[in-house]
C-alpha positions as CSV (number, residue, x, y, z in Angstrom):
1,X,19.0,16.6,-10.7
2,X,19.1,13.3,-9.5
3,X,17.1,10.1,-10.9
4,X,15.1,7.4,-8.9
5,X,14.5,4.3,-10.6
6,X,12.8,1.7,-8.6
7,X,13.4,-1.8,-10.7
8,X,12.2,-5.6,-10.4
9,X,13.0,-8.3,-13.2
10,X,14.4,-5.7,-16.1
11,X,16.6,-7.3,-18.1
12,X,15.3,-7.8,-20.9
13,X,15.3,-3.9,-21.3
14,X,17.2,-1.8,-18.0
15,X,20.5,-2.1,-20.3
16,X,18.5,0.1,-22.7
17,X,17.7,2.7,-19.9
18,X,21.3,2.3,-18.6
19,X,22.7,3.4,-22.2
20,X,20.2,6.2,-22.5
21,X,20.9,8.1,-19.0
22,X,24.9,8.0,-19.1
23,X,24.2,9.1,-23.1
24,X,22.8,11.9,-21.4
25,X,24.4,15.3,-22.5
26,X,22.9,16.6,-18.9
27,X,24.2,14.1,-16.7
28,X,22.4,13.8,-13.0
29,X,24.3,14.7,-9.9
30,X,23.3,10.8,-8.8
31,X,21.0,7.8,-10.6
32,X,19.7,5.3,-7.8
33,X,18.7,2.3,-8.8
34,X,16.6,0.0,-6.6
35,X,16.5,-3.5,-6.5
36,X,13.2,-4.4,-5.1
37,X,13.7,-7.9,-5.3
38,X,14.8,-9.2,-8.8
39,X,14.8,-12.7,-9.5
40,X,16.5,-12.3,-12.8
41,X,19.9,-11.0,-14.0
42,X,18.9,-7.3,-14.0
43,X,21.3,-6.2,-10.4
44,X,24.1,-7.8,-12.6
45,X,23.9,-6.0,-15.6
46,X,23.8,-2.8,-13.3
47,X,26.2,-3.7,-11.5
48,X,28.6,-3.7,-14.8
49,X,28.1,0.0,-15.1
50,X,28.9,1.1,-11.6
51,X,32.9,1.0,-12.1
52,X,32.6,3.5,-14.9
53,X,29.8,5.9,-14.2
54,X,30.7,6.9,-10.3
55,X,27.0,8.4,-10.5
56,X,25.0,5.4,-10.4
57,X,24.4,3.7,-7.6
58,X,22.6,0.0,-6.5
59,X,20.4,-0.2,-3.6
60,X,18.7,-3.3,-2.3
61,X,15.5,-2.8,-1.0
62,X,15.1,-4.8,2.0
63,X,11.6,-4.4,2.2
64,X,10.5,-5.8,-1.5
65,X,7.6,-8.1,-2.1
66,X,5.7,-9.2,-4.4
67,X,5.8,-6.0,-7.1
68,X,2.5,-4.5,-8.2
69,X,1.8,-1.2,-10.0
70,X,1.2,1.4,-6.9
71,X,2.4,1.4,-3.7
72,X,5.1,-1.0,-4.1
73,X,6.5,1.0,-6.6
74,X,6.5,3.9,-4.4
75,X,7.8,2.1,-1.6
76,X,11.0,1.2,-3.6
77,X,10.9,5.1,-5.0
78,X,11.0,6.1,-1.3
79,X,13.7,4.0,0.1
80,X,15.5,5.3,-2.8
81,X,15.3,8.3,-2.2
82,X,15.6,8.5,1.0
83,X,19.3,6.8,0.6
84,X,20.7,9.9,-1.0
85,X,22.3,11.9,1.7
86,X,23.4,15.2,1.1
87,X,23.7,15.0,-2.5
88,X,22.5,18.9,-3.6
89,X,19.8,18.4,-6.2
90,X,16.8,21.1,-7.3
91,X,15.2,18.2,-9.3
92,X,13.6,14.7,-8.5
93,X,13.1,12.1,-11.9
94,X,11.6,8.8,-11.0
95,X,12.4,6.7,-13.7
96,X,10.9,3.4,-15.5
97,X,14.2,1.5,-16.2
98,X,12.3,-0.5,-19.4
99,X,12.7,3.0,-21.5
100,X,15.3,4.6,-24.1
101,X,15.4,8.0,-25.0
102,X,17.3,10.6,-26.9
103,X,21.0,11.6,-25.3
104,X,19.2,15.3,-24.7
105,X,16.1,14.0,-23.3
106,X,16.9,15.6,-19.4
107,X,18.6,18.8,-21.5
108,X,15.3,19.9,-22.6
109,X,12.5,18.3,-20.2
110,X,15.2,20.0,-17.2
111,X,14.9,23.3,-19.6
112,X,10.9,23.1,-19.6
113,X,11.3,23.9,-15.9
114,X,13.9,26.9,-16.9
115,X,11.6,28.6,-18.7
116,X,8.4,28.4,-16.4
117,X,9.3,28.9,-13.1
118,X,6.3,28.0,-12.1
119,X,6.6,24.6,-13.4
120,X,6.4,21.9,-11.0
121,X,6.1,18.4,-12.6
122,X,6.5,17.3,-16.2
123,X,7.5,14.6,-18.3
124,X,7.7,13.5,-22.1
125,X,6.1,12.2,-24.7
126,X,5.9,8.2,-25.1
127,X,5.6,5.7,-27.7
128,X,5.0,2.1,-27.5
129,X,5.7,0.1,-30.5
130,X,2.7,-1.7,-31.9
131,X,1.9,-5.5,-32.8
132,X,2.9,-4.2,-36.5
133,X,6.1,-2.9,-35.1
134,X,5.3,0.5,-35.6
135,X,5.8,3.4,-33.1
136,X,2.6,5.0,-31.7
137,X,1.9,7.8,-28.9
138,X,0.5,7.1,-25.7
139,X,-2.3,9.3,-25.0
140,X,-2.2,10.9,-21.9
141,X,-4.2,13.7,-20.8
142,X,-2.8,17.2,-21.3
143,X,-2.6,17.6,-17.6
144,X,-1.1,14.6,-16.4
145,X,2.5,13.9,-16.4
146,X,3.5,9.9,-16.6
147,X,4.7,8.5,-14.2
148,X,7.3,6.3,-16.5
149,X,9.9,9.4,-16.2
150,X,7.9,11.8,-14.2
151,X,10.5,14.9,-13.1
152,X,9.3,17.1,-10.3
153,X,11.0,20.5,-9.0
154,X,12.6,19.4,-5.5
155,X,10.4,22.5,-3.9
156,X,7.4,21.4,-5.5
157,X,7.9,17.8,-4.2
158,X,8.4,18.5,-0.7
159,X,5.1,21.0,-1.1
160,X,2.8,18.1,-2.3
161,X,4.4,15.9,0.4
162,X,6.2,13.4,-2.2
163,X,4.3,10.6,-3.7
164,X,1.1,8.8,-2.3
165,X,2.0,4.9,-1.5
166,X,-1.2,4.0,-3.2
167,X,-2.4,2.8,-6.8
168,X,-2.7,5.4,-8.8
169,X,0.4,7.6,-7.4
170,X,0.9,9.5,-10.4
């Protein structure tokens, strides 16, 4: 699998992410991270885990602007994407870099798509933490996958066409 994590202004939480994916007992075949136009420190604090995880790599995205939910966001996922070469992957994750998660998180969400072959696009469950500091789910409906760590079978991807650059992508 390889991951796709389009990023702006994250450091307050992408070192979380970056801890959580090279954690990962399934590690991806390649992690790109874009840049699409930070202003704070978050390309430097990625940029201190690319000597020691060879998987990870930092793209600037030439084309960023101002960042809104939507198609800006799928822009970035795009160039991404589209900067992997021949890197052999039957997965796609796009990936919210403001997220932790368990170190077999991609072990068993990769392992849902094992079992159903059928399967073309999952993702987990999420919490938030409340004003009272406690964890609570995100409701989602039972057929929607969220787009915060969305993973889609590489045929299944291609089928649908990839991702709509508009609000409301996922």
């Amino acid at each position: 699998y390889i991951i796709v994590s389009p990023v702006k202004d994250e450091e307050r939480y992408v070192e979380l992410t970056l801890q959580s994916v090279v954690a990962q007992t399934l590690q991806p075949a390649l992690w790109v991270i874009v840049d699409d136009g930070s202003r704070d420190r978050t390309p430097e604090i990625i940029r201190n885990y690319l000597s020691t995880h060879s998987f990870i790599r930092l793209v600037q995205n030439p084309h960023a602007g101002i960042r809104q939910p939507g198609a800006a966001v799928v822009r970035a996922f795009n160039y991404g994407y589209g900067s992997i070469g021949a890197v052999e992957h039957d997965f796609i994750v796009k990936l919210d870099c403001d997220l932790s998660f368990e170190p077999d998180y991609f072990e068993k969400l990769l392992g849902k798509f094992r079992e159903d072959e059928r399967l073309g696009i999952a993702s987990g469950v999420y919490l938030e933490m409340g004003e009272d500091g406690a964890w609570k789910g995100v409701v989602m409906p039972s057929y929607h996958a969220a787009g915060a760590s969305k993973a889609l079978r590489r045929e299944c991807y291609e089928e649908i066409g990839g991702f709509i650059v508009a609000a409301g992508w996922d």
